[in-house]
Each structure stands twice: as C-alpha cells, then as structure tokens.
N, C-alpha and C positions, 0 to 999 in steps of 0.2 A: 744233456748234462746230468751227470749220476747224483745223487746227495752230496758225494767226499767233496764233489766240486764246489756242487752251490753252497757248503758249507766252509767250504774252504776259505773265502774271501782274499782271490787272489787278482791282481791286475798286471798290468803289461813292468815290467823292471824298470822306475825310473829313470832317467839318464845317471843322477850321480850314484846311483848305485850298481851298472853295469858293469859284467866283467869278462873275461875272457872264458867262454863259454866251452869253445876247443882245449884249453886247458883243462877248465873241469872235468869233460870229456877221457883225456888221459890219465889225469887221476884217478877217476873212475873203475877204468880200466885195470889200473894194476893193483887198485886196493878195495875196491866192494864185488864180494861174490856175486855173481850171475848180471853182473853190469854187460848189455850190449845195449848203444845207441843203436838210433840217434837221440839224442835228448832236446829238449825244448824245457825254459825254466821259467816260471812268473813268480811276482813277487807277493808275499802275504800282506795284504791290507793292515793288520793289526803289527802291535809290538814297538815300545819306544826307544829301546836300547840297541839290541843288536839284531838286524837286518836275517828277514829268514824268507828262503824262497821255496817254493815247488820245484822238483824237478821232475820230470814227466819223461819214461821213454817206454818202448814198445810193448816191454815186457811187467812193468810196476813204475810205482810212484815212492819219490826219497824228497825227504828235506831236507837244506841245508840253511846252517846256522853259521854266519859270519862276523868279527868283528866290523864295523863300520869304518868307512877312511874317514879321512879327516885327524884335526886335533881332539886327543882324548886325555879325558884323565887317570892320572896315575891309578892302577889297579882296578879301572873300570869294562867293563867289557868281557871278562875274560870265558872265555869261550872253552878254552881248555879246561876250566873246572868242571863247565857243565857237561861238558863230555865225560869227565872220570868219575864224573859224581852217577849218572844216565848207566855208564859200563856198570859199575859195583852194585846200584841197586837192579836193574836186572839180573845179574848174578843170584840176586838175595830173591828172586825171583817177585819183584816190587814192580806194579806196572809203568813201566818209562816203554818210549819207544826204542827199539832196538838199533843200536848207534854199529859205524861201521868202519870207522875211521877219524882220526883228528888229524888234519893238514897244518903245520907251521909256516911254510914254507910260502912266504907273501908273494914269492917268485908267480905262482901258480892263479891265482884269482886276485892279490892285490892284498889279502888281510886276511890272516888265519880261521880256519872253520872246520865243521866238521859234520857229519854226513849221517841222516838216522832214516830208518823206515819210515812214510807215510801211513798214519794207523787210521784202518777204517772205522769210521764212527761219528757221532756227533759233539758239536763244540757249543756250550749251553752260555750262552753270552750274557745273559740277565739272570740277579743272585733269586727271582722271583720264578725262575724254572717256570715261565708261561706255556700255557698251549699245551699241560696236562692237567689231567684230574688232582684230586688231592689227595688218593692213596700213591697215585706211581710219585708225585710230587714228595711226601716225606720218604718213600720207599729212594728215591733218589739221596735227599738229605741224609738219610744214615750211611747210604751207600757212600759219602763225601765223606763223614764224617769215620768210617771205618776204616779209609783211605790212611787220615794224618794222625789215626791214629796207631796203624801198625808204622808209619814210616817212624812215631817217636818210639816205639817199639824193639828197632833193630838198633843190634850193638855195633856201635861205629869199627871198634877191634876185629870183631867177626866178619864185617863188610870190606875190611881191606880200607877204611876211611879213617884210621883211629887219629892219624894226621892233617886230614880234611881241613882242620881249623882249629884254633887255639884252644877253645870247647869254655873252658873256667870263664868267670867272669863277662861272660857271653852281652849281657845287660848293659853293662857299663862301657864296655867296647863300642858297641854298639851304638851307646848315645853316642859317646865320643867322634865318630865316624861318622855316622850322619849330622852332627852339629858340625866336625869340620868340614866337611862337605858342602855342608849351607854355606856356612863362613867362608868359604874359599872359593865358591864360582861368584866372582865379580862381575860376569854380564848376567848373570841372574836377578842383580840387586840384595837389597834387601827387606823383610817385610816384618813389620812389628809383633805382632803376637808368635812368627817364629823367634824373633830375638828374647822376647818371653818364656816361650816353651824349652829353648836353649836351656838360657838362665834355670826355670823351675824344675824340669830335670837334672840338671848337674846338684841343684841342691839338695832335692829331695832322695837322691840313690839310693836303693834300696841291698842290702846284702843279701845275694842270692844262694841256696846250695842246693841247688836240680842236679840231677842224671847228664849228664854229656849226652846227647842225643842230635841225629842228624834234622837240620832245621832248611824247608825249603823258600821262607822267606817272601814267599808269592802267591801263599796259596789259600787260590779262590775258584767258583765255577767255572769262569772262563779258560782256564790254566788246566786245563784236565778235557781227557776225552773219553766222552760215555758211548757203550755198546748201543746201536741202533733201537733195539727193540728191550730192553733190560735195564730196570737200574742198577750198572754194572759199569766201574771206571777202567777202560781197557788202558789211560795210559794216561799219568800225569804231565806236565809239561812246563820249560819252562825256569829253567835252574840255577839261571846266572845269579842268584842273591842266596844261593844253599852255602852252608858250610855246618861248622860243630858248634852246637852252642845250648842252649837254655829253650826246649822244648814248649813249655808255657809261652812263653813268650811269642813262639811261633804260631801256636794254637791260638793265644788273643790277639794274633792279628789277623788269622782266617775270622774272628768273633766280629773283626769289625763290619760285615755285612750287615751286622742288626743296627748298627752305628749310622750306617752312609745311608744318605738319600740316594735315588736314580740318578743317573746322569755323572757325576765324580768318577767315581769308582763305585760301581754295578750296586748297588744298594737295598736295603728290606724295610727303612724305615719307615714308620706310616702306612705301613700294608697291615690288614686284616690279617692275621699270621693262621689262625684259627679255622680261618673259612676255607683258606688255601691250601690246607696239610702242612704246613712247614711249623716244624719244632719250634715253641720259644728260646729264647737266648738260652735260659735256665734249663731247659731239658736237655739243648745240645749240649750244653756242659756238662750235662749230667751223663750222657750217655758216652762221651770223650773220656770221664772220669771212670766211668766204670770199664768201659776198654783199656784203659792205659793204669789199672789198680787204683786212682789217686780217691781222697777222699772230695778235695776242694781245688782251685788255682789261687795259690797265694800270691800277692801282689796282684790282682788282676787289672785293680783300679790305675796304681804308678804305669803298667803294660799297653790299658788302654791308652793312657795320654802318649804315652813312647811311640806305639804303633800309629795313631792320627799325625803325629808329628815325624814320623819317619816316611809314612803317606803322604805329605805334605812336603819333605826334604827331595822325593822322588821327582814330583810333580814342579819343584824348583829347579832339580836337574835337568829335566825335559826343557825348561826354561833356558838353560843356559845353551843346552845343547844348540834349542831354538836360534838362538844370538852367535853361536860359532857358525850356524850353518850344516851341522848333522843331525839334526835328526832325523830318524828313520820312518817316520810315520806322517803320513798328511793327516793325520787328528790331532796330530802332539799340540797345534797353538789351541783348538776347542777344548784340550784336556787341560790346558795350563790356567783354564779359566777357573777352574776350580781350586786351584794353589791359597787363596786368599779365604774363601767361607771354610776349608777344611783344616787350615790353618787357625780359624777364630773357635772352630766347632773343637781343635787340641785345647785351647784356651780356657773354652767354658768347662770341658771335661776335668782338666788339674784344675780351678778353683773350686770346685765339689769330689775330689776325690780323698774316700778316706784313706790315709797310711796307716 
C-alpha cells in the first residue's frame, strides 16, 4: 500500500451509495483525457454531505464528487458549484485539484457529479499537525495560513466568479440561511442555546463594508492537501459552502481551531501552542493581516459567535440528514454528538463578546 492509499481512507462503496460503474466507465471515456479502463472505485471514509469516491484504473487515480440520493434540501449539495468554483481557481493558478468534467445527467450514475485528479500528497486530519517537530509544525501553519490568504486575494471579476454569489451583505445572508436552515429541518429537532444564538444574532447584526472576495466556507487542515516532504499545500479541497462574500468572516472561521477542543471539529484548545511551534491566535492574525494589507479584523468577536453557530447549524444538518436516512458518512451519528457542547460553547462566546 503506497501513502496516497493509506492516507486516503477509503473502504468498500456502501450499498446505498452504489452505482452503475459501467456507466461511469462510458462517461469517462468520452470526457476525461487519457481515461483507459478498467476501473475499480472505493469509497472515502470521511465527508458529511456529498458522497466522494476513488476511482482507481491502470494508468492513474481520479475522484469523483456526487450529489447524494435520497430526499434533499433545497439548494443543498450542489456539486456543480464546486466544480466551477475548482475550474476558475485553477485557472487563477490557485491550488485545487485539477477537475475534468461536471455530469448532469442522473441518467448516468443516478445523481449529478463530477470528476477531478487524485493529488499526491498528505491529508493532515488533526488542527495539532502531530508527529512533526515544531519548526516544520509552524513552517506548515504559515504555509495554511498563505493559502486563505491569497484566495481572499483574488478578484472574483478577474477569475470569471464575479457572479459566484451575491458578494454584499455576505454576514447577514448568511445568518439568515443557516438560522432558516436550523428552523426548517424538523427531524432534526430543536436545541435551546441554537434558538438563542438565532435570536442574538439577528439582533445584534452588525453593518458590514469588506471587499467582495471569494469565501471557501470550510476551511481547515483537513480540507487541504500537503506536499509529502514540504510545508507546501499542493491542493485545497472541498468547496461545496464557496461562494462571494465577506472574506473576514471566512478567515474567523478557519480562527475557530484556537476555539474547538479535539474531538468536534479538529481543535488547538488547551494545547501548549508554544512548545509545539504553532502561532497564537494573535500572530495568525497578524500574519493573515499583513498578507491581505489589513490593519485588524473588524467585528471579529459578532464573527466568532456566527461561525460556532453556523458549526453548530452544520452539525444539526448532519442530524437531520441522519433522521432522512442519507447521510454519507459512518461518523455523522459520533459527530452529531457534538451539536449540543458547541452549541453552548456559541452561547458562552456572545454573552462576552464585545460589539
């Protein structure tokens, strides 16, 4: 087994997620350069939303990104964004994996997807970068941190994205959407300190005026792949929550790893930061600030609560998912256990946050 594998974390294609393989096959065929079967596909252990496999054949290795069957919600999943989002920034020569196609056509595998290079490299799953020293350990951290901040960097007009997403009022959408989102999956229930954080964010809304900049919505260590031997991100991942909007915002919620314990969502808090080479909160930002000109992150505090509560609204989707019966991952009920302390953890953050 090479590295790409054993880091791969892939297992046999569930049943409800199998699909017509020989179909793939054909598509293949007449739309990805130098495609010759036969192919063989497993599926990626990780990922709560939309279903992504290996596909394996003689000559290289491709993955595919599918929406999920089953009942979904409205504008959830969408797979075609992440595609045209993946096309543009490699253009911008921005590291994404190299995409090859997008399928609509449900005829073909059952639910739309789309088709990108397998990138060699490693996939760093804990925010604590274990099992290195603590100079390649911060020498990774800027590496991350140079990452988000050329992508708020790039002009969405110039990338062919200027449409992407509504861009204005990015913050306020935002809440808006993932509070209806909570409010509106009913086999999810509901849970008091989100009905709180609902409530204290629509009250407290702050007026925003940022830069329109392209926001990927997910991004953390695990969501990125590092070069084997370099601290060097060969390819970010992961894009179904991208679109136009308020760049800060994006940024404090890559911040939330100083925030999260182990175990939720990959976490730093309670770690010796110092001993281990990894930047304080305050340096990362400091270093984010001086790549991206800014002096400060205004609103950082209303952003933190937003972002634990929008972590939190995720983590309630998974729930619901759980109760329809799709979701795509055999961790989603272990991770849904966290919905409830990160939920309390939004709570305590907006009763101490200054406006």
């Amino acid at each position: 087994m090479d590295r790409t594998e054993a880091n791969s974390g892939t297992r046999p294609v569930s049943d409800r997620l199998r699909f017509d393989e020989a179909g793939l096959a054909r598509w293949m065929e007449a739309n990805v350069e130098g495609f010759s079967g036969p192919l063989t596909v497993r599926q990626f252990k990780g990922g709560q939303s939309n279903p992504t496999y290996r596909v394996e054949t003689p000559h290289g290795a491709y993955v595919l990104r599918r929406k999920p069957p089953g009942k979904l919600l409205p504008g959830a999943h969408a797979v075609e964004r992440e595609y045209r989002v993946m096309k543009a920034l490699g253009e911008q020569d921005f590291p994404v994996p190299r995409v090859h196609g997008l399928c609509e056509d449900e005829s073909v595998i059952g639910t739309p997807f789309f088709m990108m290079d397998m990138v060699d490299g490693r996939i760093i799953w804990e925010a604590s970068f274990p099992d290195m020293d603590p100079a390649p350990r911060r020498a990774h951290f800027d590496a991350m941190n140079g990452v988000i901040a050329r992508l708020h960097s790039i002009d969405p007009e110039k990338a062919g994205l200027g449409d992407y997403g509504k861009g204005k009022d990015y913050v306020a959408r935002q809440v808006a959407r993932w509070s209806a989102q909570y409010e509106g999956d009913a086999e999810a229930g509901r849970i008091k300190a989100m009905d709180r954080l609902v409530a204290w964010l629509r009250d407290h809304l702050p007026e925003r005026d940022e830069p329109v900049r392209i926001t990927h919505g997910d991004f953390r260590c695990d969501n990125m792949i590092y070069h084997h031997e370099r601290p060097e991100v060969l390819a970010v991942l992961d894009w179904e929550l991208s679109t136009l909007g308020d760049p800060v915002a994006d940024f404090t919620y890559h911040l939330m790893m100083y925030r999260m314990p182990a175990g939720i969502f990959t976490g730093l808090k309670g770690l010796d930061l110092a001993q281990l080479g990894i930047p304080s909160e305050e340096e990362y930002v400091e270093l984010y600030c001086e790549r991206t000109g800014r002096e400060r992150l205004p609103g950082k505090d209303y952003l933190v609560v937003f972002n634990l509560f929008r972590l939190a609204a995720i983590l309630h989707g998974i729930k619901g998912r759980l109760a329809r019966g799709n979701a795509s991952s055999a961790h989603a009920a272990q991770m849904v256990k966290g919905l409830e302390p990160l939920a309390e953890l939004g709570w305590s953050e907006a009763q101490k946050a200054t406006l």
